[in-house]
Each structure stands twice: as C-alpha cells, then as structure tokens.
VOTILO-440485 format. One record per residue (C-alpha): residue number from 0; x, y, z. Coordinates in nm, 3 decimals. Layout:
     k        px        py        pz
   NUM         X         Y         Z
...
REM end
This chain:
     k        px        py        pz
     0     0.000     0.000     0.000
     1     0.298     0.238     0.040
     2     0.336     0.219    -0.334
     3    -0.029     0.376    -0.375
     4    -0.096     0.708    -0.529
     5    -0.353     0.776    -0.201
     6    -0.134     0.635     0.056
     7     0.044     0.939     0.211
     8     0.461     0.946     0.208
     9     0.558     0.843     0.581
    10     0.778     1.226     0.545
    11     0.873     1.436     0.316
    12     1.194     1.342     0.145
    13     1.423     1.612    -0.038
    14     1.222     2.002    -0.127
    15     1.455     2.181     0.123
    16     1.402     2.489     0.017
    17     0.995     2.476    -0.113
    18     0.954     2.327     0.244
    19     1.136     2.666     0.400
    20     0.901     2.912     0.162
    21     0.588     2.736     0.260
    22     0.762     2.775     0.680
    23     0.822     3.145     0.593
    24     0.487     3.183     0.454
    25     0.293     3.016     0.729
    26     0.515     3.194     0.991
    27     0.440     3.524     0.867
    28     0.020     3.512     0.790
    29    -0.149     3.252     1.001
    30     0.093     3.183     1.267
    31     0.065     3.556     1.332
    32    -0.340     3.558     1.285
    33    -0.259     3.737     0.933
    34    -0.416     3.722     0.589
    35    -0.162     3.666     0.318
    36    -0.134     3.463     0.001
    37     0.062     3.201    -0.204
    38     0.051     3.044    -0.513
    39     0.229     2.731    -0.568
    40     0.312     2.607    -0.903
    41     0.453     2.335    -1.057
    42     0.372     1.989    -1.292
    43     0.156     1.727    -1.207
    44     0.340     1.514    -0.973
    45     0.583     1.699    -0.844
    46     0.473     1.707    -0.483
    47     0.293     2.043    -0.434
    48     0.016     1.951    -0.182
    49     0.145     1.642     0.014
    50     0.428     1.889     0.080
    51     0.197     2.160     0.188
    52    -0.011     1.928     0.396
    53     0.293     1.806     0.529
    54     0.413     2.153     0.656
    55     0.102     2.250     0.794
    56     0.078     1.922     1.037
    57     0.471     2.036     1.150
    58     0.296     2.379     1.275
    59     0.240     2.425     1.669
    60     0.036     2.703     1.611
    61    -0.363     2.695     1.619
    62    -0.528     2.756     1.314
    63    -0.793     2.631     1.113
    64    -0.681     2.463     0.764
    65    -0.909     2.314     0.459
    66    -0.850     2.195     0.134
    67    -1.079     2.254    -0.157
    68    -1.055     2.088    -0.511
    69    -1.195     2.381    -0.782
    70    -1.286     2.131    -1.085
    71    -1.635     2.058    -0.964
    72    -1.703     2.416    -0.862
    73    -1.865     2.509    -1.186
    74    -2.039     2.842    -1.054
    75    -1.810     3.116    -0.912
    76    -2.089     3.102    -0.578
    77    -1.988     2.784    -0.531
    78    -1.609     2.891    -0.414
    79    -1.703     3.054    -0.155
    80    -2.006     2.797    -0.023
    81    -1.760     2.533    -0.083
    82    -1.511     2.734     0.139
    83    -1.790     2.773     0.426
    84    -1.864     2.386     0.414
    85    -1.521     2.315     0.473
    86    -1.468     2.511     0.786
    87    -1.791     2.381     0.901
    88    -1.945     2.712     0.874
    89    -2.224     2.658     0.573
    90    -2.343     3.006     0.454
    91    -2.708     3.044     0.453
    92    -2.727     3.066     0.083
    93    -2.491     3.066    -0.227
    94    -2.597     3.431    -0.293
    95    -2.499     3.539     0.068
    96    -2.153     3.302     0.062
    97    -1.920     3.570     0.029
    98    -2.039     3.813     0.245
    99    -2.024     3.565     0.485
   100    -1.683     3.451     0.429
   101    -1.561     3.825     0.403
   102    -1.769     3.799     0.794
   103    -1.571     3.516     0.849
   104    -1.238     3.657     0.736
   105    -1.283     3.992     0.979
   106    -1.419     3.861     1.251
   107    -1.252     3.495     1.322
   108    -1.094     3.466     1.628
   109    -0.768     3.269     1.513
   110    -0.666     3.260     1.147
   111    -0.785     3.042     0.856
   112    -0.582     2.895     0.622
   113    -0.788     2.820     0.312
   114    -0.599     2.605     0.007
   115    -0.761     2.626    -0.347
   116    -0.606     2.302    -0.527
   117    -0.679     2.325    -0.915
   118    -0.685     2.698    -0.922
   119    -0.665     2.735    -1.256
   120    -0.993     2.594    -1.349
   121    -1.137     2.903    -1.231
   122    -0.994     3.061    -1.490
   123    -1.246     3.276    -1.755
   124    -1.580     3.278    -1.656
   125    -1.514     3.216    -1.303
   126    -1.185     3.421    -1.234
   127    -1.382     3.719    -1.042
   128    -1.359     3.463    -0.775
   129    -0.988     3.456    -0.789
   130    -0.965     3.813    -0.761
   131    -1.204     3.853    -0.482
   132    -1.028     3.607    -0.272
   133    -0.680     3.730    -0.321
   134    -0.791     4.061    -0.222
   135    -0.970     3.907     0.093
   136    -0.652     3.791     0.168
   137    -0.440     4.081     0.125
   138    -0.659     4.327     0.327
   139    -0.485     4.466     0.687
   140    -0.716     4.321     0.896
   141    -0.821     4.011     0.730
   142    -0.751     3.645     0.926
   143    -0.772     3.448     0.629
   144    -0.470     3.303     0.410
   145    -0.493     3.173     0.049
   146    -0.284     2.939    -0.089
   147    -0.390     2.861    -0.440
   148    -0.233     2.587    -0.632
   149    -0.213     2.490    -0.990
   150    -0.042     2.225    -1.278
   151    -0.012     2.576    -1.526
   152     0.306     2.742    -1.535
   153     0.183     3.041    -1.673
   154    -0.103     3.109    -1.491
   155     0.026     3.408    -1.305
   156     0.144     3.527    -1.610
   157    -0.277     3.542    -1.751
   158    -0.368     3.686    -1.391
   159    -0.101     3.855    -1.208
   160    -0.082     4.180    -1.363
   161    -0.447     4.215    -1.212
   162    -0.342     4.104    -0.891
   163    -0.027     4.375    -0.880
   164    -0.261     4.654    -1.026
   165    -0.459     4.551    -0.677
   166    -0.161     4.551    -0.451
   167    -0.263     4.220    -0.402
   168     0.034     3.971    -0.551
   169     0.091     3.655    -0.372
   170     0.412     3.453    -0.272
   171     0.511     3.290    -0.594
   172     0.645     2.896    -0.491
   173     0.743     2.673    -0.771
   174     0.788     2.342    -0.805
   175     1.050     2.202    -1.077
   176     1.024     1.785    -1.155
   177     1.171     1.558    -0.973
   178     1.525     1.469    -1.071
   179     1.632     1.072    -1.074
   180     1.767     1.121    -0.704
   181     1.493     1.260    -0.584
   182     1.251     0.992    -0.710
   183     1.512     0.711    -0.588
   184     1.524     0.892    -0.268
   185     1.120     0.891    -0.215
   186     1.087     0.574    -0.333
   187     1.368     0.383    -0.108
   188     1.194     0.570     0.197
   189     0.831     0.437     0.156
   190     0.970     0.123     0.124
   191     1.181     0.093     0.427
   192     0.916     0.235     0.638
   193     0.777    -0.103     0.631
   194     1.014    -0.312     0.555
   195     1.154    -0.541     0.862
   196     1.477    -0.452     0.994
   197     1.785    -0.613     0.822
   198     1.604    -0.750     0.561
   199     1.668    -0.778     0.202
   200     1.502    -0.492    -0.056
   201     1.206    -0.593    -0.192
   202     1.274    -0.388    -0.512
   203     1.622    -0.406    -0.624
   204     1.807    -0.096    -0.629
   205     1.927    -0.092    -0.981
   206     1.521    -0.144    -1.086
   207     1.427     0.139    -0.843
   208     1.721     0.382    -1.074
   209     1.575     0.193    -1.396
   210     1.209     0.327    -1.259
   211     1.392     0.689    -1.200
   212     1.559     0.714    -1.492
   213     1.273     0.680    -1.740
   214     0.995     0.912    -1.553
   215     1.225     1.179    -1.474
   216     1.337     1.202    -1.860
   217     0.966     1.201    -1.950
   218     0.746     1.403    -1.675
   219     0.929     1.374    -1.328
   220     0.597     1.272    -1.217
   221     0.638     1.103    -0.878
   222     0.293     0.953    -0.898
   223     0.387     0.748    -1.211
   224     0.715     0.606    -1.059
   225     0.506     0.494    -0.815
   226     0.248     0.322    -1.043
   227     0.561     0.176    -1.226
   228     0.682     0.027    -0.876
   229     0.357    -0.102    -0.760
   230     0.269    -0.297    -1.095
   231     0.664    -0.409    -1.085
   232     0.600    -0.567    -0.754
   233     0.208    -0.729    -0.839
   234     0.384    -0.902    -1.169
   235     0.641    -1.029    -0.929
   236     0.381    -1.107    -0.646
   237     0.216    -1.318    -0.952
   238     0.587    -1.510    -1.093
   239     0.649    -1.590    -0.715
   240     0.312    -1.742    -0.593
   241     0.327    -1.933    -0.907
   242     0.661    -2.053    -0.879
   243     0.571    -2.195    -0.558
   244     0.272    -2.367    -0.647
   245     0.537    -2.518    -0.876
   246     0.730    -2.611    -0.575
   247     0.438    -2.756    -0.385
   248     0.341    -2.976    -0.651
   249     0.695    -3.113    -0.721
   250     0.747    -3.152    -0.337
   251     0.436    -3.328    -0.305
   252     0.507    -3.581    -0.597
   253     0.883    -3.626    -0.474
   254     0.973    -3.837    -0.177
   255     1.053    -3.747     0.144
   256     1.393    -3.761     0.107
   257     1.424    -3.555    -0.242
   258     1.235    -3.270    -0.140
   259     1.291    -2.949    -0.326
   260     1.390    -2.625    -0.220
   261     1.134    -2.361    -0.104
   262     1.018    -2.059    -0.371
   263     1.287    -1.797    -0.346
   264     1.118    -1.487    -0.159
   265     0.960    -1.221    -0.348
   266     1.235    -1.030    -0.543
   267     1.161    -0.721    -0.810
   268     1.404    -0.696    -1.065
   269     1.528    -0.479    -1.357
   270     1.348    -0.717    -1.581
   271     1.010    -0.694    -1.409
   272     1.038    -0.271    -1.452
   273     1.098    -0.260    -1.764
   274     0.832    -0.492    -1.823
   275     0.597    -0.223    -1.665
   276     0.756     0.046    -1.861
   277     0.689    -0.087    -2.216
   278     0.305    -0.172    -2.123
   279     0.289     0.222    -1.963
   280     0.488     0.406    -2.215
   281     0.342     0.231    -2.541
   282     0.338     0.394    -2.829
   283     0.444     0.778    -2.883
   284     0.086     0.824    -3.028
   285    -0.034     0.684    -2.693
   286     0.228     0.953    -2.504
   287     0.078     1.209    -2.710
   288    -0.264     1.155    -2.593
   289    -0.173     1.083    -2.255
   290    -0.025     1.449    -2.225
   291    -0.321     1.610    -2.366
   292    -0.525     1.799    -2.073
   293    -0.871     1.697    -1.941
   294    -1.049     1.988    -2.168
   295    -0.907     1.880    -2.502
   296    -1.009     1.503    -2.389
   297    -1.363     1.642    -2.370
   298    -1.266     1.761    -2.759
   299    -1.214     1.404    -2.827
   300    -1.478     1.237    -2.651
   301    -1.741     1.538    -2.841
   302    -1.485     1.451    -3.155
   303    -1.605     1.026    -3.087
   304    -1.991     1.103    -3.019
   305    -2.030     1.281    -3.331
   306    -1.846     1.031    -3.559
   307    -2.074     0.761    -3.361
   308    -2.372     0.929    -3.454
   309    -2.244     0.949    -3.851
   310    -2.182     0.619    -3.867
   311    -2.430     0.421    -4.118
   312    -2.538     0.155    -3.887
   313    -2.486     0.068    -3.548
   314    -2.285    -0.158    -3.578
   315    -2.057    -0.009    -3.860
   316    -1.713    -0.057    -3.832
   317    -1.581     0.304    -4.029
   318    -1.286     0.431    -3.816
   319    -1.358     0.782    -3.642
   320    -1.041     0.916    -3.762
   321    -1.216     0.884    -4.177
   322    -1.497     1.150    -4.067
   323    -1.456     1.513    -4.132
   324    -1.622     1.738    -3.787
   325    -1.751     2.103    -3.830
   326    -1.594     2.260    -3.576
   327    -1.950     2.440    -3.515
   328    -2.093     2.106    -3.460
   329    -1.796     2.013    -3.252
   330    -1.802     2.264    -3.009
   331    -2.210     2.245    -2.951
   332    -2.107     1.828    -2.896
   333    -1.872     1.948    -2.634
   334    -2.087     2.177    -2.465
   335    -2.330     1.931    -2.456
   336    -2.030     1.659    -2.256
   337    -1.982     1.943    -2.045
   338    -2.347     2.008    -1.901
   339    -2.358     1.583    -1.874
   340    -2.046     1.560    -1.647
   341    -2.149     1.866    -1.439
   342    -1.793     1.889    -1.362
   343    -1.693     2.211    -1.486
   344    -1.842     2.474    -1.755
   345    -1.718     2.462    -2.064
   346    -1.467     2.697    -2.221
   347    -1.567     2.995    -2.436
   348    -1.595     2.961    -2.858
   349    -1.287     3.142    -2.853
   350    -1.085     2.946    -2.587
   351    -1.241     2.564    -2.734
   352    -1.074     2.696    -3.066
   353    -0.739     2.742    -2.928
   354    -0.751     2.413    -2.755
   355    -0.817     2.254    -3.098
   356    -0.563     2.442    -3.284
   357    -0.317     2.321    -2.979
   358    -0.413     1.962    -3.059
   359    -0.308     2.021    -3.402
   360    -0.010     2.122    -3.365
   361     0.028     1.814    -3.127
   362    -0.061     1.607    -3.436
   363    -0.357     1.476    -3.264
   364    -0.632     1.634    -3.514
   365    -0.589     1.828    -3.854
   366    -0.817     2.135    -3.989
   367    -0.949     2.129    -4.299
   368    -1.176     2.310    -4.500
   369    -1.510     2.210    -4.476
   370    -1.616     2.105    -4.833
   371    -1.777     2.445    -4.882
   372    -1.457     2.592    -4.822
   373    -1.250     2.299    -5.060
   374    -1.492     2.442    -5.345
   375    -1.323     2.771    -5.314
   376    -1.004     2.624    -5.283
   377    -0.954     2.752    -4.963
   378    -0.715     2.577    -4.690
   379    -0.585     2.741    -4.379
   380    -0.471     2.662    -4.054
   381    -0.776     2.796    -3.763
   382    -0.781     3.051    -3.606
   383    -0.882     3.196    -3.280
   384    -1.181     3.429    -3.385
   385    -1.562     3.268    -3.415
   386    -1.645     3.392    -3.764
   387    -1.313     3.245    -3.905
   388    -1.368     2.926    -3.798
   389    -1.777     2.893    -3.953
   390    -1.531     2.684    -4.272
   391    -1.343     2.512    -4.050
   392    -1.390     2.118    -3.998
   393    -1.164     1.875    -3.779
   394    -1.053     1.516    -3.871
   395    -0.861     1.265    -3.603
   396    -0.511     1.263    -3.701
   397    -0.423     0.944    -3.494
   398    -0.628     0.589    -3.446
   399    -0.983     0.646    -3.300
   400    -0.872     0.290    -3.063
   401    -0.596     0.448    -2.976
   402    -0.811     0.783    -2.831
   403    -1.038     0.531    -2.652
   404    -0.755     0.382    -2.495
   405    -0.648     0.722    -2.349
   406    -1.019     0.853    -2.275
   407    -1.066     0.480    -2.124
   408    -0.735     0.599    -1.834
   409    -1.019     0.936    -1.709
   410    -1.238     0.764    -1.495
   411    -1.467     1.052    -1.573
   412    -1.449     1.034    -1.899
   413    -1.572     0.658    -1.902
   414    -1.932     0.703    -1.915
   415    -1.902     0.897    -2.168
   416    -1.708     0.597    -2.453
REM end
C-alpha cells in the first residue's frame, strides 16, 4: 500500500528549500493571525500539496486549515459555499456566501488557512472569484490566508498583472520535476518504512534507478514512478506465488527424502520494470494523448460522439479518424459533454478553438476546409476568432482505438465511450 498514489509518504523526502518558503509563509500570515497569500506552481506530480499538507501538520500554532478541489465548482458562488462547508461554517445561501466569508475573514478569532487546489480551473468565466479572494486575503485586517495551487506554469502570467494593479500579488512557490535522485530517494523511503529490519530490498536498487531514470526524462511525475513500482511488484507477487505452487506440486510428488527447495522470496528486478515500462509508455501516439489535458479530452470524446452518430449503422465498423467534424458542430457536442459531467463549464468559442488548434499542432487532429470551403479552394490553418472558424472542420489525425484507450485511463471520462 505504500506504493499507492492515495497512501500518504511516511515524510517528506528532499524540497529543502519549497519546504522553508511554505515555513516562511505560514510563519508570517497565520501563525501571526494574518491574511496573506501564495501560489504554488509546478507539474503534475511533483509534490505540491502532500508537501503543503505536510508543513502544515509540522505547525504548533492553532489555526484552522481546509482543502478545496476547484474542478467541480462550476459556478463562481460555489467557491465561496464550498469554502464555508469546509470550515464547518455553511453560509445560509450561495448568494450570501461571500459576504459571509468576508464575515468570516474579519471577525474569526484565530486565522484560517484556506488552500484552493486546481486553481486554474477558475480561470475565464469564473476568475472574479480569484480576484475577490486574493484581495480578501491581502486586506490589513483580514484572518484568512490563500494558498492557491495549480499544474499551469503560466497562470500568473494570464492573472497577475491584475493582482499587482490591486496591490494584491501573492508569494510565488514553484515546483521544478523531480530529478532521478529525488525519485530514488522517495521511493527507497516508503519502502523501508515497512520493511523489517535487516532484511533484504524488496525492489532491487538498480530497478528502483531503472524506474527513475525513465519518468524523470519524460514528466518527473512522482505519482507514475510509483504506479511503475507497484505494478513491478504485483507481476512479481504473480511469478512468485506461481513458482511456488510449482514447488508444492513437485514436493508433493517427490519423496521425502528428495524434497525441493522452497520458492525464493519475493524479489523485483530490472526485468520486471521494464516490463511495466513498455506496457505504460506504449506507443508515442499513446504519449501524445496521454499528455493532452482533461479539456481537449472532452474535444475528443465530443470529436467520438459525433463520428458515432455518422456512422451508417450501429454496428458499422468506419474508423472515427475517416470522418470530417464542423468545428460548429464540434463545439455544440462538447458543450453538450460538459453540461452531462457537471464537472466544470465549458470553455468559451474562442478558448475551445485554441484548444483545438493546440491539438493540431500536437498532431492529434488536422483542420481542414469544410467542403464548402475545398470548393473555393480555400485551406488554412484555424484561427482563434468565431467567424473564421464557420469553414473550418476537424478530422482525427491518430487511431480512433488508440483515443479510446487514453479517454478509457479518465475515470470521468468513461461514461461517456
């Protein structure tokens, strides 16, 4: 269980210095009974909030600390209720939610510390909310801290200037990926905090480097060196119990005096990683999809439903990738996936274009005239303006079973294939 994404690291190994800005931070705002902010950066993986958390629990002071995720919040009232609910504190309506957390904010008797994970899914519609509670925050006599975190680099870049014009910047924290060292390093510590003393490593160390090696070249994504591991060892579990039913069965048919050896103990090797590696990896198309982001998966799942829906029969067996998609039609598919999942609101005409002209130059899709436009000859990358896209039509670049391999890895996205 130590190898599970869920299963919280026994401490935090290596992030010296993040660990001393997130100290500093908390010494200086709610230690003191002070508003302040910070926003924390960095890729997916890299150990942004388990250091946080980790941090906070170190603190002797009292304070009151919660943790909300943004993607469901698809309303910007629904920050600030969401907030409320958290601290136990549930405002008496959504309409009245932010006076009473601006209430809450003024009046508390010891500080709160509230931590916005996915921040930048509040971005466009809902980024008034962002503003409003960064200000809350900054204000002389306010008790509550923000800490907002997010996978985008560049999302103070979209926001901050804002934020400065307000006098309201926050801390800026990044965090880079995780080098091979540090992923041996984390790795090598969740396993000997259960395994028994003087005993042999259960994962060999040249497999745990192997394991290192290939997800810090790729993402430095801790949580996939830990999915690498954790299959590693269940393929090994499997070889092992087998092998000893093999035992059993020989000792049983052999006589007492030519019994064979026991199964040797449980053992995983370089062989067993790389196993692991090849089945993850796959192919670069399958690396490609795997990077795209959840809103251009919604593309591709509103990209699937439509070429469904063109298909001749049922049954028919025409690949998605050999249909042509108006990008009109495309967009009003995706709107539709987004008001099903009632996970998030969808992205404005302007904003769903540039996430399709991102996917093309990721080779996942191509644009292409729609036949209206192939009568005039015309033929022209998209572009990020409504009325220039009304020509525009959208074909699959890569295998449609290779997309529903990727969509089938979002367990929201599932209902959807």
């Amino acid at each position: 269980t130590v190898l599970h994404r869920s299963t919280a690291a026994p401490q935090i190994v290596g992030r010296e210095v993040e660990q001393d800005a997130i100290r500093k931070f908390l010494g200086a705002t709610v230690e003191r009974s002070r508003g302040g902010s910070m926003y924390i950066s960095g890729n997916p993986g890299t150990g942004k909030t388990a250091c946080l958390q980790a941090i906070i629990k170190q603190s002797s002071a009292k304070f009151a600390s919660v943790l909300v995720n943004c993607v469901p919040l698809t309303r910007p009232g629904q920050v600030y209720a969401a907030v409320l609910d958290a601290l136990d504190k549930p405002a008496a309506s959504t309409d009245s939610a932010l006076a009473d957390l601006e209430h809450l904010a003024f009046s508390s008797k010891s500080a709160v510390l509230v931590i916005l994970d996915e921040v930048d899914s509040l971005l466009g519609s809902r980024q008034e909310v962002l503003y409003r509670l960064f200000e809350l925050a900054a204000h002389s006599d306010s008790r509550l801290a923000l800490v907002g975190i997010a996978n985008a680099l560049d999302l103070t870049d979209r926001f901050l200037p804002r934020l400065q014009a307000r006098n309201c910047e926050p801390t800026l924290l990044n965090f880079n990926p995780y080098q091979v060292k540090d992923i041996v390093a984390i790795l090598q510590s969740r396993l000997d905090s259960v395994a028994a003393k003087g005993a042999d490593p259960v994962i060999q160390k040249a497999a745990l480097e192997l394991c290192a090696r290939k997800v810090a070249a790729t993402s430095g994504d801790l949580r996939k060196a830990l999915d690498v591991c954790r299959q590693a060892m269940e393929s090994a579990e499997t070889e092992s119990k087998r092998k000893a039913k093999s035992v059993d069965k020989e000792n049983a048919a052999a006589p007492d005096a030519v019994q064979t050896q026991s199964a040797a103990p449980l053992r995983v090797s370089i062989m067993h990683i790389a196993k692991v590696l090849t089945s993850l990896n796959g192919s670069p198309v399958a690396q490609k999809l795997e990077a795209l982001n959840f809103q251009q998966k919604l593309v591709l799942c509103a990209y699937a439903s439509l070429a469904r829906a063109d298909a001749p029969t049922p049954t028919a067996k025409r690949p998605a990738s050999s249909n042509v998609i108006a990008v009109a039609n495309l967009y009003s598919e995706y709107v539709s996936i987004c008001g099903r999942l009632s996970m998030l609101a969808p992205v404005t005409r302007t904003e769903f274009l540039d996430l399709v002209a991102m996917m093309e130059t990721q080779g996942v899709v191509t644009i292409e005239a729609s036949k209206a436009g192939r009568r005039c000859g015309a033929r022209r990358r998209i572009v990020a303006t409504a009325g220039a896209a009304d020509d525009r039509a959208v074909r699959l670049a890569v295998d449609d079973a290779d997309v529903r391999r990727a969509l089938e890895k979002t367990p929201a996205l599932t209902p959807l294939l």
